[in-house]
N, C-alpha and C positions, 0 to 999 in steps of 0.2 A: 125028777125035775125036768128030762126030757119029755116027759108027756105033758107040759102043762106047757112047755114051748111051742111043741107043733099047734097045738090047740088054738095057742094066743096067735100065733104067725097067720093059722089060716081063717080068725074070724077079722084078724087086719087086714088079710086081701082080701074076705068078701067086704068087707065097710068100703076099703078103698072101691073095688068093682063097682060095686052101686052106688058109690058117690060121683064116680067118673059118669057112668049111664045117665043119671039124672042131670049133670051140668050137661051132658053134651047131648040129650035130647031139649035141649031147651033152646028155640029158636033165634040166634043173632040177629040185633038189627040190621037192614041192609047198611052198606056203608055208604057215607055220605058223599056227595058229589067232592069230587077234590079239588080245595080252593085254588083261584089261580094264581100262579107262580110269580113270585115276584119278578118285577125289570132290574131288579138290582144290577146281574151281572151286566145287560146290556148297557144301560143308565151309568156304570164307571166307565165302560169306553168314549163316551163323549162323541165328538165326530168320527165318522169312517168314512173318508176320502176316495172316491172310488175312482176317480179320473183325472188325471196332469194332463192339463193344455198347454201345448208350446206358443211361445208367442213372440213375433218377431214383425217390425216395424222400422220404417225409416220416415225422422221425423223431421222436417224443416222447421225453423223456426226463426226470427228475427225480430232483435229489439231495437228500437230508435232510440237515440241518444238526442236528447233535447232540452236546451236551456228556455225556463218560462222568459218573456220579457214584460217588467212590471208595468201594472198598470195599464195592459192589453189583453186582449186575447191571445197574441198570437204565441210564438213559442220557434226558437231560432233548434235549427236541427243541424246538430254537429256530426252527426255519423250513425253507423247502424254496427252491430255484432248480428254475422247470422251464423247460425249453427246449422251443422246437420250432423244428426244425431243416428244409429243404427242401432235402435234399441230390443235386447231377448228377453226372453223373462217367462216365467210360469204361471198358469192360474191352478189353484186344487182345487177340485169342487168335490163335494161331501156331503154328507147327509148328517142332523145334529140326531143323536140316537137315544137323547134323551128325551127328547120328544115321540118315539115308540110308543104303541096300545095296541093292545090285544084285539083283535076283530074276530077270531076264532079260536076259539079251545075246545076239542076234540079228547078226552080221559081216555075213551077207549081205545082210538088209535093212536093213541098218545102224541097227537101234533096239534100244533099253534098255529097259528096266523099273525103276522106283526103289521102292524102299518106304520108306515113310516114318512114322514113329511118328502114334500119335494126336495130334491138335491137342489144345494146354492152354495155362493162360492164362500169357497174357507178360508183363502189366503190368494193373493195375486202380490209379482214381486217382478220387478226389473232386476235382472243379474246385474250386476255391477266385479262380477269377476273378469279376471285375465282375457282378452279378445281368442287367443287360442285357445282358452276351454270355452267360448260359447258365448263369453260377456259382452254387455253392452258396451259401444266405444264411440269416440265421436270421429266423424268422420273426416268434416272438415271445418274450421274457428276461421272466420274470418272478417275482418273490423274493414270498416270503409268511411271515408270522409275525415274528419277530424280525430274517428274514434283511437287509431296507432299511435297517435301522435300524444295522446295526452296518457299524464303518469299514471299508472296506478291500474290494478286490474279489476277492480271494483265491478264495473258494466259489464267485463267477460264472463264474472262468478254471476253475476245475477243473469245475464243468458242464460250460460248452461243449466243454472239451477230450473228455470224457466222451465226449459227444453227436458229434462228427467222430472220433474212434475208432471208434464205434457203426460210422457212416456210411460209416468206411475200412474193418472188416471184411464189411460185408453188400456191400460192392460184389464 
């Protein structure tokens, strides 16, 4: 029974031998150009913010207090609130990174080329924290003519609010 084993063993490795020879004399196609890589990864980061501006401003600002009188033009002027305001705040400016493309792809030396849109701003913001870490504050509120005299702080709020509008768009 051992001779009919070696027998069999070694007409298996010559099949195998010559079956290997002929698949691996047989020419591969080249391989194909390797498609380009998705933006996926880049495309979930969204913005990437490459530079904090500081921003610091002192704003004047002053509202007149005026009652219309009917049936004229004209208009009786009770007083003024003027503000001054010292307003901080930040601009981000960033780059949207899903707007990214490909302008070079290189297989061989395996590098990219990304282009990527102008940077513009991301976020601009008046701090409105604590004056000791850095926030905006007002400086000085002060009412003149009739404006102290009458109830109610109605004219103060719509100043100041005036005055931090002011200060949210120049940022």
């Amino acid at each position: 029974m051992q001779r009919f084993t070696f027998p069999a063993l070694l007409a298996g490795a010559a099949l195998v031998a010559a079956a290997s020879w002929t698949l691996g004399s047989r020419r591969a196609p080249p391989p194909a150009e390797p498609p380009t890589p998705p933006l996926v990864a880049v495309e979930s980061m969204g913005e990437l913010v490459s530079v904090r501006v500081r921003y610091a401003n002192v704003i004047e600002f002053s509202q007149k207090m005026t009652q219309d009188i009917p049936w004229t033009q004209w208009e009786l002027r009770l007083g003024e609130t003027r503000v001054l305001l010292v307003a901080r705040g930040d601009c981000l400016v960033g780059t949207d990174l899903r707007a990214a493309r490909y302008e070079q792809v290189d297989a061989a030396a395996r590098t990219a080329v990304l282009a990527l849109p102008a940077p513009r701003t991301v976020s601009a913001r008046v701090d409105h924290g604590p004056r000791e870490r850095g926030g905006s504050y007002f400086h000085a509120l002060q009412g003149s003519g009739l404006e102290p005299l009458l109830p109610g702080s109605a004219h103060r709020m719509r100043a100041i609010d005036a005055a931090l509008r002011i200060a949210q768009q120049d940022v």
